[in-house]
C-alpha positions as CSV (number, residue, x, y, z in Angstrom):
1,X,48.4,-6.6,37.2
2,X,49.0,-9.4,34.0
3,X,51.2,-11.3,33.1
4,X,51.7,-12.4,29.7
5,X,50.9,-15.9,28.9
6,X,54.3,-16.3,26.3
7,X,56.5,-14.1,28.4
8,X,58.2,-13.3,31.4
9,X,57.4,-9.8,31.1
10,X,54.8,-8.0,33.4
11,X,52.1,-5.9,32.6
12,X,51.8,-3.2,35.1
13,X,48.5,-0.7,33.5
14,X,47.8,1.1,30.5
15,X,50.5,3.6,30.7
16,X,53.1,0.3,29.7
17,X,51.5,-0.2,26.4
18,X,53.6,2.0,23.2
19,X,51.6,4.9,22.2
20,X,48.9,5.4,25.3
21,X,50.3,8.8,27.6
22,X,48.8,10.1,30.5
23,X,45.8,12.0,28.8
24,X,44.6,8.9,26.5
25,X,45.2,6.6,29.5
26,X,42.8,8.8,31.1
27,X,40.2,8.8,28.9
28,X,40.5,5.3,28.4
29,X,39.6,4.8,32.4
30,X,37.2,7.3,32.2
31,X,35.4,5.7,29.4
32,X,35.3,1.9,31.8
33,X,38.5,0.7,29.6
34,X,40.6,0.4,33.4
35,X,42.7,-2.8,32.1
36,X,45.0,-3.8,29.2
37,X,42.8,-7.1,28.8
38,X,39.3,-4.6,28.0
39,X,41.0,-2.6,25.4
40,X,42.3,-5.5,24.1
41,X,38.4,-7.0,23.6
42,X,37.4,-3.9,22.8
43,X,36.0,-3.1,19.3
44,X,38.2,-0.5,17.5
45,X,34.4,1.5,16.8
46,X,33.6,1.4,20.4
47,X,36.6,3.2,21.3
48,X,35.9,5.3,18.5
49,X,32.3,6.5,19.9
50,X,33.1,5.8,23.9
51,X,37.1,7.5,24.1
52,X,36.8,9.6,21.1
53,X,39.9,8.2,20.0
54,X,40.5,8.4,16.0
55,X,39.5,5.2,13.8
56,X,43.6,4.5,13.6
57,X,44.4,4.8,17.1
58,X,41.9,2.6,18.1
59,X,42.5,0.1,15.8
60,X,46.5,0.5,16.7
61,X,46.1,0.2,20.6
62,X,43.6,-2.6,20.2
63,X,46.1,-4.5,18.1
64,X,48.8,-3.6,20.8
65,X,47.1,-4.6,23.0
66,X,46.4,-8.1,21.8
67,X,50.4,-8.5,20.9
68,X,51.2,-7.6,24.6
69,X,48.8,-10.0,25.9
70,X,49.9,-12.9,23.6
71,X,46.2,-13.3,22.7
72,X,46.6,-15.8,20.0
73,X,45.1,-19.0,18.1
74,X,44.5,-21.6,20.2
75,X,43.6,-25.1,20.0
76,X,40.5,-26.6,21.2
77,X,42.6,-29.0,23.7
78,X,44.1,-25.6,25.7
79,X,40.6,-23.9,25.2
80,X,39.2,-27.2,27.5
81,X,42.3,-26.4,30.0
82,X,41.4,-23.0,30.1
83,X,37.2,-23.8,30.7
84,X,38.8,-25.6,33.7
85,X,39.4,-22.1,35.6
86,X,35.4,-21.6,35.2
87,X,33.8,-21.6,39.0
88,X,30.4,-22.5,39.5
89,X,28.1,-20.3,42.3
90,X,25.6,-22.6,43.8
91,X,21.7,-21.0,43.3
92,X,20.8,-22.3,46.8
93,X,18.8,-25.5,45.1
94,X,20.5,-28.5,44.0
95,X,17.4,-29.2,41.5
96,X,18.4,-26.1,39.4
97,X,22.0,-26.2,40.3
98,X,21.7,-29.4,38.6
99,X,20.2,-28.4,35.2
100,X,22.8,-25.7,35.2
101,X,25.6,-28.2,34.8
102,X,26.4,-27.4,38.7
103,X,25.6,-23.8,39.5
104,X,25.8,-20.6,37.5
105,X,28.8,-20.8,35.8
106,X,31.8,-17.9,35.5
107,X,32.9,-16.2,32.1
108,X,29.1,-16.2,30.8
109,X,25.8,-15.2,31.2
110,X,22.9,-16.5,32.9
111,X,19.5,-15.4,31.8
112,X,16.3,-15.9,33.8
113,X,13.2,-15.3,32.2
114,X,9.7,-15.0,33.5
115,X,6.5,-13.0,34.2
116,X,6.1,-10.6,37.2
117,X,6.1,-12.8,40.6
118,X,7.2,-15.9,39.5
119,X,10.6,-15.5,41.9
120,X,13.5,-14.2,39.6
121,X,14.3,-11.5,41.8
122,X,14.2,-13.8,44.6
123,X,17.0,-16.1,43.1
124,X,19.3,-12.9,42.5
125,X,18.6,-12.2,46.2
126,X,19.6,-15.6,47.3
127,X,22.8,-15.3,44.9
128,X,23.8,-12.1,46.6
129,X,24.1,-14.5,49.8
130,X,25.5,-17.7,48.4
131,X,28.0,-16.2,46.6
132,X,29.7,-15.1,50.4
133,X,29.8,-19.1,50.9
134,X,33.1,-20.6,50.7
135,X,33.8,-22.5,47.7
136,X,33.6,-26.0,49.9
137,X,29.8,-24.6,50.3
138,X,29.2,-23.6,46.7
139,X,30.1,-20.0,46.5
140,X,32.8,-18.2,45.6
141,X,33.8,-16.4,48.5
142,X,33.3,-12.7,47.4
143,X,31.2,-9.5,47.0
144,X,28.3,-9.0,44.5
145,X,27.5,-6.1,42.5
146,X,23.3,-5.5,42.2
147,X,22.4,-3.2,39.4
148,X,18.6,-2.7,40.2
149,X,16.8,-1.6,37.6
150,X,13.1,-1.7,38.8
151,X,13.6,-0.9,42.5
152,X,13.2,-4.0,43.5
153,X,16.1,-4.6,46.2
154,X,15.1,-5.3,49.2
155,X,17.8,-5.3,51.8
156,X,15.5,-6.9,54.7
157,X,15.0,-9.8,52.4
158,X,18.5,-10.3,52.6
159,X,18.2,-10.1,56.1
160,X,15.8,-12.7,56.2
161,X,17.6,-15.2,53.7
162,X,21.2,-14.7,55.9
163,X,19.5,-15.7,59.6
164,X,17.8,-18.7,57.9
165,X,21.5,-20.1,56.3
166,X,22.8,-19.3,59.9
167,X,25.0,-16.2,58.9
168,X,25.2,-12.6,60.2
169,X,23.4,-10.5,58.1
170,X,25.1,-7.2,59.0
171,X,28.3,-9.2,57.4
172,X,25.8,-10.1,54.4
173,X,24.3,-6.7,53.7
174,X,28.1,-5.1,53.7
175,X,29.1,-7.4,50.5
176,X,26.9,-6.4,48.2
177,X,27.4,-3.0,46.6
178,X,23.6,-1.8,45.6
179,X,23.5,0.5,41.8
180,X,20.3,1.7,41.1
181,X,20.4,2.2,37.8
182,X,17.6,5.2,36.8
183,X,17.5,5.3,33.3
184,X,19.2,3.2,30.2
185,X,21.9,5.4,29.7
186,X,22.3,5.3,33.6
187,X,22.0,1.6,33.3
188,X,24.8,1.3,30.8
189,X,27.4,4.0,32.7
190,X,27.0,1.7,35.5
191,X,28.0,-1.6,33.3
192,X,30.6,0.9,31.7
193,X,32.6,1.0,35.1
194,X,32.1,-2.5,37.1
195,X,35.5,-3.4,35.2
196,X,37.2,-0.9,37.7
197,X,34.7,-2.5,40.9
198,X,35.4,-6.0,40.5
199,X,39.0,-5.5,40.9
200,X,38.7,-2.7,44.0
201,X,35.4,-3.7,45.5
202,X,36.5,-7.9,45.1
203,X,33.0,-9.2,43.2
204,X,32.1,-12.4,42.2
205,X,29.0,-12.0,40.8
206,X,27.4,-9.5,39.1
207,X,23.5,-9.3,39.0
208,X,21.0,-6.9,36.6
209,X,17.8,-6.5,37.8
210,X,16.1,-6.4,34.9
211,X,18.1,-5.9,32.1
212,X,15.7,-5.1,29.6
213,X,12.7,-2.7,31.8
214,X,14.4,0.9,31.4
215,X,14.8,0.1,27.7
216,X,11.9,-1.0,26.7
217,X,9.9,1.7,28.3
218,X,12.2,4.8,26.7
219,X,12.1,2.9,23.3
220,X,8.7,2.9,22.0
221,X,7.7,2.1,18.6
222,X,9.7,0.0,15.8
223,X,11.0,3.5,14.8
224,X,13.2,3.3,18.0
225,X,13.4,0.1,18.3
226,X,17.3,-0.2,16.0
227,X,18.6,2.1,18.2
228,X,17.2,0.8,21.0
229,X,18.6,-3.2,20.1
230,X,22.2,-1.3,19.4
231,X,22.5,-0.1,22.9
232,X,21.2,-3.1,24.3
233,X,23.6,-4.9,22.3
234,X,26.5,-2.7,23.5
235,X,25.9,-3.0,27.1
236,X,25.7,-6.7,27.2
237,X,28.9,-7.1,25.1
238,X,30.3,-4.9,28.1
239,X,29.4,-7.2,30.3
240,X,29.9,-10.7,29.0
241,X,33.9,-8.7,28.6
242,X,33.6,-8.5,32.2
243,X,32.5,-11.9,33.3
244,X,35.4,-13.1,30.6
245,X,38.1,-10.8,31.8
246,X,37.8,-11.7,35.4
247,X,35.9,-14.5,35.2
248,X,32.9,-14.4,37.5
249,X,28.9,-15.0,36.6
250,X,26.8,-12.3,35.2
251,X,23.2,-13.4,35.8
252,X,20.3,-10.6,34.2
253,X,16.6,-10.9,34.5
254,X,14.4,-10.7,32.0
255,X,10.6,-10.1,31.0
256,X,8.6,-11.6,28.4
257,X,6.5,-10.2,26.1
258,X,3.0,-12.0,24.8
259,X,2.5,-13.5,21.6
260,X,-0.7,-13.7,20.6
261,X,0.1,-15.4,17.2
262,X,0.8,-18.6,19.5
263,X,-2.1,-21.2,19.0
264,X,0.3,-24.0,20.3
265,X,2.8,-23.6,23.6
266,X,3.5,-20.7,25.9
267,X,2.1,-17.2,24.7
268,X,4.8,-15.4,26.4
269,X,8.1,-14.9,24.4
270,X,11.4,-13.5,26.1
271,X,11.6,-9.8,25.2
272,X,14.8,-8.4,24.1
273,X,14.6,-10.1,20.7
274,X,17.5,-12.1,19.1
275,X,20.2,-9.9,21.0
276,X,19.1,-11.7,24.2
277,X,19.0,-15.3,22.7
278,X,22.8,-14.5,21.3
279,X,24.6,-13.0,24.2
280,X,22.8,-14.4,27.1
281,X,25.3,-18.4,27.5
282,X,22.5,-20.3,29.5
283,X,19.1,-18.8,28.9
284,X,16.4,-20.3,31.9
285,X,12.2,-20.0,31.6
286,X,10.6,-19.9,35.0
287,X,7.2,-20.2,35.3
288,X,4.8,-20.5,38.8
289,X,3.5,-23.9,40.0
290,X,1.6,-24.8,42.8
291,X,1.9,-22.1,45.6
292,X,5.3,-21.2,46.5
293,X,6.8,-24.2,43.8
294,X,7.9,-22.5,40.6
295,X,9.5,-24.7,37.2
296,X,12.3,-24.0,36.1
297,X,13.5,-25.1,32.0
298,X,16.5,-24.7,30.0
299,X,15.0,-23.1,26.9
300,X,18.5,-22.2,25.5
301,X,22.3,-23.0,26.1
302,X,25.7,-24.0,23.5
303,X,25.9,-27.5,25.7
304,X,23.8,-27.9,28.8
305,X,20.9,-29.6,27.4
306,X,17.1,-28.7,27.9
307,X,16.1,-30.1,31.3
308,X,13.6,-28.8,33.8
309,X,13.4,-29.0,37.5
310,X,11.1,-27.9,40.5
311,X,12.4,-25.4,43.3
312,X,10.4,-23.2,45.6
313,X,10.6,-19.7,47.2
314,X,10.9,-20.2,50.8
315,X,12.6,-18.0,54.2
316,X,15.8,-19.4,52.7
317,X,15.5,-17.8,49.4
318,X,15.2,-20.4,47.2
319,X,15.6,-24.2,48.0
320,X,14.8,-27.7,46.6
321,X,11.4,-29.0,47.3
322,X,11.1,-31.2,50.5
């Protein structure tokens, strides 16, 4: 349930907006469209291709939409008022919460780069834990949503990370709702519907594990590789709409690709292209240190600046160096 931000008037589901009936509102929630605020971010040619609705439908309800939810202009003092909703999800180290402005911030995207074993799975694992901590403790007091693309889960890690913060982790394991996701088009269903989880399943965080691994191995060649970018594209729109609409984190791992053209600097490049750099809000390089230490760097963000910082990968998850 909405409410509009101009009016008194209450926006109960789809079925209250002029010209959607039963059927269409059915299609629309079948397509991942389970709100008045995603049609209303919804591009008219997505709901084209996704809902099989006709060009001048889509374009109608979107419009509709918009009017109903008093989506306007806005000036840059209300947009600050409106940043002051954002939460922040602690990471488990105050070195990297640090660099991050203080913790992963809601309504965006955090992006954490790296090879194979340098601990980005293990900071989504600790995530799935802080995020149960009370917002007094740094989290936000909710469920997370784990989209494993790799296989990589590992629920007795979990284990192990809850008994070392002193918490239960029967409780633990029960708040995090595990998707493996088995192929791209799998991978993307799955982003298609967490719109409809985060309101019944209560998340506040959503994690992909990685975001880019089923993609780049069904995609090969540069005669796939447009198609392959446009779906990529897609699916992270679909999500940064989610971590907007309901304002929570989206956090996605990445891999890196090598560049042997580099003479100068690191020969590893994020992979993913320029549709990673533009979507992902806060982009973060990690690279390995001295055993379990790892470095982490802000390669990319609109206002944090670039900063680095040292954590390591302990029984807790991840902590700050002692």
């Amino acid at each position: 349930m909405a409410e509009t931000t101009g009016t008194t008037e209450t926006i109960k589901g789809l079925e209250d907006l002029p010209g959607i009936g039963p059927v269409t509102a059915q299609k629309l929630r079948l397509a991942g469209y389970n709100t008045l605020e995603a049609l209303a971010l919804a591009p008219s040619r997505e709901l084209v291709d996704t809902v099989g609705l006709s060009e001048e439908k889509a374009i109608s309800l979107s419009l509709k939409a918009r009017e109903m939810l008093d989506i306007k202009f806005q000036t840059a003092e209300e947009l600050l008022i409106q940043r002051k909703e954002i939460t922040r999800l602690t990471t488990g180290s105050k070195a990297l919460d640090e660099i991050l402005g203080g913790g992963v911030e809601s309504r965006g995207i955090l992006e954490l780069i790296g090879e194979f074993g340098v601990g980005k799975t293990q900071i989504c694992l600790t995530l799935c834990v802080t995020v149960q901590f009370p917002p007094e403790s740094g989290g936000l007091d909710g469920r997370v949503l784990y989209i494993d693309a790799e296989g990589t889960f590992r629920p007795e890690r979990i284990v192990e990370i809850s008994r070392n913060h002193g918490l239960e982790p029967v409780d633990i394991l029960k708040n995090i709702v595990v998707a493996r996701a088995f192929n791209s088009d799998h991978q993307i269903l799955i982003g298609e519907k967490t719109d409809e989880l985060v309101k019944t399943e209560n998340l506040k965080l959503v994690i992909v594990d990685s975001i880019i691994s089923h993609f780049r191995a069904e995609y090969i060649g540069r005669g796939t590789l447009a198609n392959r970018q446009q779906k990529l594209n897609r699916h992270l729109h679909r999500l940064l709409r989610t971590a907007e609409i309901h304002n929570i984190p989206v956090v996605v791992t990445n891999q890196v690709v090598a560049s042997p053209a580099m003479f100068f600097g690191p020969s590893n490049k994020p992979a993913g292209g320029h549709i990673m750099a533009h979507l992902s809000t806060n982009r973060v390089f990690i690279r390995k240190s001295k055993k379990s230490r790892r470095i982490a760097k802000i390669i990319d963000s609109s206002y944090l600046p670039e900063a680095e910082c040292v954590f390591m990968i302990s029984d807790k998850g991840i902590e700050d160096v002692s």
